[in-house]
N, C-alpha and C positions, 0 to 999 in steps of 0.2 A: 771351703775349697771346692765340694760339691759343687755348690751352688757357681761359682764363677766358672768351674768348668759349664757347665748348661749352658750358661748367657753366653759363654763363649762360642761354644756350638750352636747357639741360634742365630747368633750372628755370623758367622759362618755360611751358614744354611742360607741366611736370608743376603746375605752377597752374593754367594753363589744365584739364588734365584734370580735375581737383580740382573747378570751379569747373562744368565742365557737368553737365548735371541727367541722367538718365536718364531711362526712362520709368515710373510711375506703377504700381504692380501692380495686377490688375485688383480691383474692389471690384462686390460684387455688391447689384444695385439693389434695391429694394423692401424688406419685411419680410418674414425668413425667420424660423420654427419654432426653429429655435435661438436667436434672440434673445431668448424670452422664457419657454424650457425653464426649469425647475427640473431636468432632467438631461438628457443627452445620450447614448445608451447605442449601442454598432456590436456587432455580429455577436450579435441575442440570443437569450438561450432560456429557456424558460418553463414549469414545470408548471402544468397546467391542473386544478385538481383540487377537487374538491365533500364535503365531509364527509369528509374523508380519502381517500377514491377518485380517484385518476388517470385523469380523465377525459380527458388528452389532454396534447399536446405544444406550446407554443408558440415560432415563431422569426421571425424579422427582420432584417433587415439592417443597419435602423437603428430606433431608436426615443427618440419625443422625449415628455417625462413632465413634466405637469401636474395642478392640482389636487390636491398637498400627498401628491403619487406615487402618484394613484390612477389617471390618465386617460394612457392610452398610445398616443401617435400613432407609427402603424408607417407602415415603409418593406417593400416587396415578404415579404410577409406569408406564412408560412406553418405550417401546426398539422395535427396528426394527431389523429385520435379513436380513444378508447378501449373495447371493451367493458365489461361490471361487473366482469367477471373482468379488467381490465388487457391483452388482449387490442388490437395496435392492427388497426384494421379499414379504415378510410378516412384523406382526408387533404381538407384545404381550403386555396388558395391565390389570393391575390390582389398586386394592385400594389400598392395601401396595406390600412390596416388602423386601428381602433382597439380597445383592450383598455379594459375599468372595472373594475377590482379591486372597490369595491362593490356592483356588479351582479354580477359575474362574468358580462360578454357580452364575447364576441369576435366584430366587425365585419368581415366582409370588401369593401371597393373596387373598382372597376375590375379588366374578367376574372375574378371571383371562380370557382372550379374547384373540385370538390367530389368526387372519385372512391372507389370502395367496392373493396374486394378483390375483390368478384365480380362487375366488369368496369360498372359503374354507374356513371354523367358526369353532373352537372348544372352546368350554366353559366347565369351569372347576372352585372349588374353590380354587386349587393347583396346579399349572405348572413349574416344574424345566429344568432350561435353562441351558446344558454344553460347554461352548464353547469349549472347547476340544477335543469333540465327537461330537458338532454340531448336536446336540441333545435334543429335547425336549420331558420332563416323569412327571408323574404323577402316583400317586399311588391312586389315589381318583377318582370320578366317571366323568365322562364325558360326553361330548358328539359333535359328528363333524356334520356337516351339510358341503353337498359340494353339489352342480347342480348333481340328480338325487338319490340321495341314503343319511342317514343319518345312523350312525353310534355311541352305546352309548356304555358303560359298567364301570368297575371299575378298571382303573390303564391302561395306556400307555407308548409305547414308539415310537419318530417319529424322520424324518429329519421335521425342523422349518418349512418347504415348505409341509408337511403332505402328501407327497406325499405315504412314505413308512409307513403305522400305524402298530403296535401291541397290541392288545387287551392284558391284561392281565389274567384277570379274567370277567364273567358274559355280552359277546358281543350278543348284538340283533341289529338291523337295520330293515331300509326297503330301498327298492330302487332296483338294479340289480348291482354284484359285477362282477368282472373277476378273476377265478380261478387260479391259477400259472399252466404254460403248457397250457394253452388255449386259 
C-alpha cells in the first residue's frame, strides 16, 4: 500500500508539472527590417566596382535587401577605396549604411568616418559614395582634419582620397591653405 501511495504521488507531481506553463520567450515589439527582407544576409562583403575597375571594398555586419535585390540596408558599415590602379588608399565607416546596385551609391549613417593613407579624417553624420564619379558628398555638416590645417562646414564634395574638397556652404578652418595659381 506504501508503495502505490508513492507512484501515486509521482504521478501526481509529474501532471502537475506537465500542466504548469512556463514563461513566454521574449517576442520583439514593433516592425522589424527582417520582416519584410526579400533576404537577410550576416557578415558581408562586397566588390565595389565601376566598368570593370575595383573601385573599392564593401562590408557589413548585417545586411537587409530590398527591391527585387537592388536596395541594401546595412548594419555597422564599412568600405575601402580604390585607386584606378587598384591601389587601396582610404576607407569609410559608419553605424548603418545603404547600398543601390542601380545607382551604384554607397550611403554612409550615423559617425560616418572617412580616413586616407596619408593621415586625412573627415567626419560627417552623412557621406554618399558614387562609384561612378568616384566621388564622395555630403550635404550635411562636416568636418576634415588632415596634418596642419582643419577644415569644417555644411555639404561637400571630394575625390575618396580628399585630396580635391568643396565646400558647399558655411566653410571656416584653421591651419594654412594654398591658393589655385600659387
Amino acid at each position: 500500500m506504501c508503495r502505490a501511495l508513492v507512484l501515486s504521488a509521482i504521478a501526481s507531481m509529474t501532471i502537475l508539472g506537465c500542466s504548469t506553463q512556463g514563461h513566454a520567450p521574449p517576442v520583439k515589439s514593433g516592425v522589424s527590417m527582417a520582416d519584410s527582407a526579400e533576404q537577410v544576409m550576416l557578415n558581408v562583403r562586397s566588390l565595389l566596382t565601376d566598368k570593370g575597375i575595383q573601385r573599392g571594398e564593401m562590408f557589413a555586419d548585417s545586411a537587409y535587401i530590398f527591391d527585387d535585390n537592388t536596395r541594401f540596408e546595412l548594419r555597422k558599415v564599412r568600405a575601402t577605396f580604390n585607386t584606378s590602379t587598384g591601389v587601396k588608399d582610404g576607407t569609410m565607416s559608419g553605424d548603418r549604411g545603404r547600398y543601390n546596385l542601380r545607382e551604384q551609391v554607397l550611403e554612409g549613417f550615423g559617425n560616418v568616418v572617412i580616413t586616407t593613407n596619408d593621415g586625412k579624417r573627415l567626419t560627417s553624420p552623412h557621406v554618399r559614395y558614387s562609384q561612378a564619379m568616384n566621388q564622395v558628398s555630403s550635404d550635411s555638416a562636416f568636418t576634415l582634419v588632415e596634418p596642419g590645417r582643419t577644415v569644417s562646414g555644411i555639404g561637400f564634395r571630394a575625390d575618396p582620397q580628399l585630396n580635391h574638397v568643396t565646400v558647399l556652404k558655411g566653410a571656416s578652418g584653421r591651419g594654412s591653405i594654398t591658393l589655385p595659381g600659387q
